[in-house]
Legacy VTK file of the C-alpha trace (Angstrom):
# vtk DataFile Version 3.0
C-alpha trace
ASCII
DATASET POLYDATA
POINTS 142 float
-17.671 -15.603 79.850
-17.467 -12.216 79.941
-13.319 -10.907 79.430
-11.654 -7.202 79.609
-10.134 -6.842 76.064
-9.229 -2.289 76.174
-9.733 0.093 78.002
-9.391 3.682 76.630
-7.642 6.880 77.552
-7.968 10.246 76.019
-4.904 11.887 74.474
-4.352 14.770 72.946
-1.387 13.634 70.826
-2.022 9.587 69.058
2.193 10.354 67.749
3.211 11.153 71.323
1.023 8.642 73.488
2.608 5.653 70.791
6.296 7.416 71.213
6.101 7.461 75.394
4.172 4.271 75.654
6.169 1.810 73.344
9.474 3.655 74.014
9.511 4.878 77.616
6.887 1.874 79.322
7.974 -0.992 76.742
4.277 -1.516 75.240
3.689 -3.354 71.716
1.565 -1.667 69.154
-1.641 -3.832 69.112
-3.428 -1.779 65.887
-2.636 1.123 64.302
-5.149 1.710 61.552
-6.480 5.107 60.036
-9.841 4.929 58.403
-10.035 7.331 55.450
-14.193 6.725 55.147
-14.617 8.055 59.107
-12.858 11.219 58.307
-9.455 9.637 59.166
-10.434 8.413 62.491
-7.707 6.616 63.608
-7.978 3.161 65.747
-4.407 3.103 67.805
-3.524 0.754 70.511
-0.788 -0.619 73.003
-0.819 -3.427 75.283
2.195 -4.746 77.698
4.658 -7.181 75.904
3.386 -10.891 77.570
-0.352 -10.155 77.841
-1.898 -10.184 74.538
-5.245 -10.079 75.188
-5.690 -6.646 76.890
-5.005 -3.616 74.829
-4.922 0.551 75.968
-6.551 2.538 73.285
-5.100 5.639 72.801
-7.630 7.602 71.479
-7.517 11.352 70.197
-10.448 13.406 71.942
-12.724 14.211 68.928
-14.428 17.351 67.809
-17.749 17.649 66.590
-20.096 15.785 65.799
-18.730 13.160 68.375
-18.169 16.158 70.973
-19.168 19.529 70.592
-16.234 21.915 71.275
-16.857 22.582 74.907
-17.243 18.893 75.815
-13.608 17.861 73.729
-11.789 20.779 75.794
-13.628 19.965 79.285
-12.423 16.567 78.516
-8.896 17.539 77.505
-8.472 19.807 80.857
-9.870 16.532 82.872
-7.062 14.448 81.168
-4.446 17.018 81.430
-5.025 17.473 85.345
-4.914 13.208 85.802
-8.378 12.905 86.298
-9.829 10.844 83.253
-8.998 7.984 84.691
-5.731 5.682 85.845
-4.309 3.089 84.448
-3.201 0.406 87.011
0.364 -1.498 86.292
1.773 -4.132 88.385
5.377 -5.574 88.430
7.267 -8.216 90.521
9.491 -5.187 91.844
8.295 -1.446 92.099
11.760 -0.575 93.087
13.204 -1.931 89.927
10.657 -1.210 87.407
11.080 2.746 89.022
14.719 2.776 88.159
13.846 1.435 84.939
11.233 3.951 83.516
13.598 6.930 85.278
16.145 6.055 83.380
13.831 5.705 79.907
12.454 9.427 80.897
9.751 8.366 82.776
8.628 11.231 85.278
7.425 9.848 88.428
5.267 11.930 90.434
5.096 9.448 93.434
8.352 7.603 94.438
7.817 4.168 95.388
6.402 3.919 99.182
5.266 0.493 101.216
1.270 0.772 101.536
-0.975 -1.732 103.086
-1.477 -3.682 99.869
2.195 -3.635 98.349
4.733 -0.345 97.163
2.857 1.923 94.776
4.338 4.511 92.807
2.830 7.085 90.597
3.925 8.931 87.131
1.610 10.569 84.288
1.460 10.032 80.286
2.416 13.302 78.025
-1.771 13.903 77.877
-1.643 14.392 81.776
-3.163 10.361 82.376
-2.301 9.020 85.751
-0.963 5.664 85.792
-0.045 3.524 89.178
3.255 0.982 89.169
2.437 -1.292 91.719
4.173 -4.222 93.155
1.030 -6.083 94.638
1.242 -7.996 98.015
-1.678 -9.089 99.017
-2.249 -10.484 102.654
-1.696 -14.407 103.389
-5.285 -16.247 102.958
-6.760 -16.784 106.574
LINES 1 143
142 0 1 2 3 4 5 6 7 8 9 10 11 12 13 14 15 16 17 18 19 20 21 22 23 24 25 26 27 28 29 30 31 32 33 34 35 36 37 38 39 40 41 42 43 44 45 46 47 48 49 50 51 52 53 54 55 56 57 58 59 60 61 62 63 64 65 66 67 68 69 70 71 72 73 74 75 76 77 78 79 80 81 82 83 84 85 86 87 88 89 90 91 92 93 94 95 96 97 98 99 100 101 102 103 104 105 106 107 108 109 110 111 112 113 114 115 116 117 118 119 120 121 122 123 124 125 126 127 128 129 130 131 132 133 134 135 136 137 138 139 140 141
């Protein structure tokens, strides 16, 4: 069987990606680990408290001779305009959770609002990732 174990998003800070997702969204370090013999590459990631099998890494967009310098600051304009990808979050209650992160700092960029498949709500990470809160309803089985 084939499972989801990370996904990754770009950042352009590893210190400040761990500070706003374990302080501000509640997320458990999964691995931290710097590797001296790849140039101190360093292997960082979170994952919601409750779901241990799925982890975010949060990795630093690299220079050369992984990207050449126009490719690492094409990617790092991508990420800082929220458009490297989303990360999708659910919750029992948008509404709550909302109230929650405002309160921890979060900055929402989307209030909550009712949509055809629950209330969505929309903030970004200090790198400029877009992430969804999203209290899933999906329509009765027919």
């Amino acid at each position: 069987m084939i499972r989801i174990a990370n996904a990754q998003l770009w950042v352009h800070d590893q210190d400040e990606a761990l500070a706003f997702y374990t302080d501000k969204l509640g997320m458990e370090v999964r691995a931290d680990v710097t590797l001296a013999e790849m140039g101190d590459f360093r292997w960082l990631t979170v994952g919601p408290a409750g779901q241990p099998d799925f982890a975010i890494v949060l990795m630093a967009i690299p220079g050369p001779p992984v990207m050449d310098p126009e490719t690492a600051e094409q990617v790092g304009t991508l990420v800082a305009k929220g458009f490297a990808g989303t990360v999708f979050l659910t919750t029992d209650d948008c509404q709550a959770s909302y109230e929650e992160l405002m309160a921890r700092g979060v900055e929402f960029t989307e209030q909550p609002e009712e949509r055809p498949y629950g209330i969505d709500s929309g903030f970004r990470d200090p790198s400029g990732n877009s992430l969804r809160l999203t209290e899933v309803r999906l329509p009765a089985s027919v």
